[in-house]
N, C-alpha and C positions, 0 to 999 in steps of 0.2 A: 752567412758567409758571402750569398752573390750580392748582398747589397752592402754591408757595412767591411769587407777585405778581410774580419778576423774571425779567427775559428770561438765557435759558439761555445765551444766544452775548455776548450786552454788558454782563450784571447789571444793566440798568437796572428801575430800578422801574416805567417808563410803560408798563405791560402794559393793551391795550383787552381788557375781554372781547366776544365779539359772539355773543350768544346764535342760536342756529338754531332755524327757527320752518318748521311744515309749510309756509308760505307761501312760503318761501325754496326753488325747485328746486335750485341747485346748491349748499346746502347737507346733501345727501341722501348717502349710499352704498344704491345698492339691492341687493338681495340675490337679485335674482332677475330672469330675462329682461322680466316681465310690467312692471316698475315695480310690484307689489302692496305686496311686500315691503320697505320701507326703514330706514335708522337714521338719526338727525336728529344733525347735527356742530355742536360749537361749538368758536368760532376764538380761539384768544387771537394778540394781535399786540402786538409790540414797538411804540411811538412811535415810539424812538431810530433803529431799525438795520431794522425789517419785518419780524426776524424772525415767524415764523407757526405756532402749532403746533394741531393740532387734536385734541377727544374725539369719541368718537359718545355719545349719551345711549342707554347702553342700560338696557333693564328686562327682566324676567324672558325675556319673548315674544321679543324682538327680541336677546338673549341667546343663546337657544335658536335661534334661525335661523341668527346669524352661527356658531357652531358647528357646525351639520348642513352649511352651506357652504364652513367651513373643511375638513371631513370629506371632501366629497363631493368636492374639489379635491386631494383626498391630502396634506391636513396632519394629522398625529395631534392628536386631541381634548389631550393632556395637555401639548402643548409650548407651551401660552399665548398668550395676542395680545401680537403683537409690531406 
């Protein structure tokens, strides 16, 4: 839906996007027990049907963290975010 404008399960084209903003808390994944550590999510959502899917905006920093935590939870670094 963020790359192609249509919903994946209807085809329809009425994809909302809803940007995530620090100011949004349950728009977060945190990465760590503290809440220090977070990635900020944006939502695309169907009109049609509800479908909902989500990114996290990452950048280098935030990157590199989700990494050392996929790691530290015993996923191998090279198997990709799924």
């Amino acid at each position: 839906m963020k790359y192609t404008g249509n919903c994946t399960k209807c085809n329809s084209d009425q994809v909302i996007e809803v940007k995530g903003t620090r100011f949004n808390s349950y728009q977060y994944v945190y990465l760590n027990n503290w809440g220090t550590k977070y990635v900020i999510l944006d939502r695309y959502v169907c009109s049609r049907c509800g479908f909902t899917e989500e990114y996290a905006q990452l950048d280098e920093k935030s990157r590199t963290s989700l990494e050392e935590l996929l790691v530290k939870n015993g996923s191998k670094k090279d198997e990709g975010f799924v």
